[in-house]
N, C-alpha and C positions, 0 to 999 in steps of 0.2 A: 514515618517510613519514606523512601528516597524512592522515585521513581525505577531505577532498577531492582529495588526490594520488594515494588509492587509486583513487578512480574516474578519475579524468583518466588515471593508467597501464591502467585498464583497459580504458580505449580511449573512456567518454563524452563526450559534446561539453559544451561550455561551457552550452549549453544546461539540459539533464538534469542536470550538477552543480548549477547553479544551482533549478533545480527540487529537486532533491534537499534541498537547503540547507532551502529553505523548509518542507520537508514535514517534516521532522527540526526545527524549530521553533515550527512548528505542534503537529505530534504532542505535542512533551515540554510546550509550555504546555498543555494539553489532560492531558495525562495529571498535571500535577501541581494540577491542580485535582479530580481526580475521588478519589473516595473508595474504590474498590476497591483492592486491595495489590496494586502492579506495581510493575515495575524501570523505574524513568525512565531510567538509563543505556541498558539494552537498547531503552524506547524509542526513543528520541534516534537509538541508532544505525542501529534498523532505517528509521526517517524516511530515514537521511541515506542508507544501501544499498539501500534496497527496490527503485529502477531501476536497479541497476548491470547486466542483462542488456541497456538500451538501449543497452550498447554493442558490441551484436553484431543485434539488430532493434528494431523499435517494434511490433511485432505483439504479441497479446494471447499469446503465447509468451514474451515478453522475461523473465517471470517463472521458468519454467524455465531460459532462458540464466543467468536469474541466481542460480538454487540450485548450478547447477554450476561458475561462476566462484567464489561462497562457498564451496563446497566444497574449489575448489583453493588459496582464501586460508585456509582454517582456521575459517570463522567459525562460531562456536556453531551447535548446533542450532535453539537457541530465536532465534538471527537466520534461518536459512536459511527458519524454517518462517514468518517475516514473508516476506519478498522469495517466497515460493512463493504464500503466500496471500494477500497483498497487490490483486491485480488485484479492478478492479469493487467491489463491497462483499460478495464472496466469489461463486465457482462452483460450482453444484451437480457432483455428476458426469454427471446426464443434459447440462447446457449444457456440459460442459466436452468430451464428445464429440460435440456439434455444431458447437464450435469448434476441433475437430482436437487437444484437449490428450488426455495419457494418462487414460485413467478412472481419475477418482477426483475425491474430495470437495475443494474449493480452498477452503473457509470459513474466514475465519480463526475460531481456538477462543477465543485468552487474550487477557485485554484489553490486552497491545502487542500483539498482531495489530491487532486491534480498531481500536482506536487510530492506528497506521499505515493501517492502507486506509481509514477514515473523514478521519486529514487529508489524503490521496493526493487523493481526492477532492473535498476541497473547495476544493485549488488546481489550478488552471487555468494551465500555465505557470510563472510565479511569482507570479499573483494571485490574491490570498484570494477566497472566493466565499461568500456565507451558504449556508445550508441549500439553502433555496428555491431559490437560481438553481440550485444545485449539483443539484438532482432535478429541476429542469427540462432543463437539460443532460444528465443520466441519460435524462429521458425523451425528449427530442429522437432524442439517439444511441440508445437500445433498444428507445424503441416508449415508451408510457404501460403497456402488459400485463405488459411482460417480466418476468421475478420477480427480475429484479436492481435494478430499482424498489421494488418491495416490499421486500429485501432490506437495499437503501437505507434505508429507513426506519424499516424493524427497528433497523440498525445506530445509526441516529440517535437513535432511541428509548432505548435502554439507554444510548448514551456519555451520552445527556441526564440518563440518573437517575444513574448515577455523581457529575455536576457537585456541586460545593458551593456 
């Protein structure tokens, strides 16, 4: 079974594959420009897995759904901890129990975390978004306060000094 066949048997709509697609190609051109030591492969792939949970909701849960679908395919640690950390451009634990998730810290740590929820975010569907629109849209949906704005930015900040 092909990596896009994983998600379509695991129940995503054409939709979310196709998103998937993108983000998984986004991510790995992104991570093969930037200068810190990562695994493009584990990129690539958490790009292409990071929403396989949207095949069970679209809630800001889908992330959970989808540590536990990896879990029953076998996939690495260091993909489960993308598709867990993935959402927003990370969850503290104080927001992540006013969003109903278990407490605890949802950030991503390593840069393919990093990398995965920074290109997650900057497509919209399956279109690319620069920066700007992309923290505009953050702030639209969070507020301009929220600190996953801030968070945003952080994140943008660092994948920027990575770039070569």
């Amino acid at each position: 079974m092909n990596n896009a066949e994983i998600l379509i048997h695991a129940g995503c709509s054409a939709d979310v594959v196709a998103h998937c697609i993108v983000v998984s190609q986004l991510a790995r051109s992104i991570a093969e420009r930037a200068t810190v030591a990562l695994d493009l492969e584990l990129v690539q792939q958490g790009g292409l897995f990071h929403d396989i949970g949207r095949s069970r909701t679209h809630g800001i849960e889908h992330a959970l759904a989808g540590v536990e679908i990896a879990k029953k395919l076998g996939f690495s640690d260091r993909l489960v901890h993308i598709i867990e950390r993935h959402i927003g451009a990370g969850i503290t634990e104080e927001e992540a129990v006013k969003l109903g998730l278990p407490r605890r810290d949802y950030i991503p740590l390593t840069p393919e975390e990093k990398i995965v929820s920074y290109a997650d975010n900057l497509i919209n569907g399956v279109r690319k978004m620069m920066f700007y629109e992309a923290l505009d849209r953050f702030k639209n949906i969070l507020g301009p306060d929220h600190e996953g704005v801030e968070l945003f930015i952080e994140q943008h900040r660092e994948i920027q000094s990575w770039m070569k």
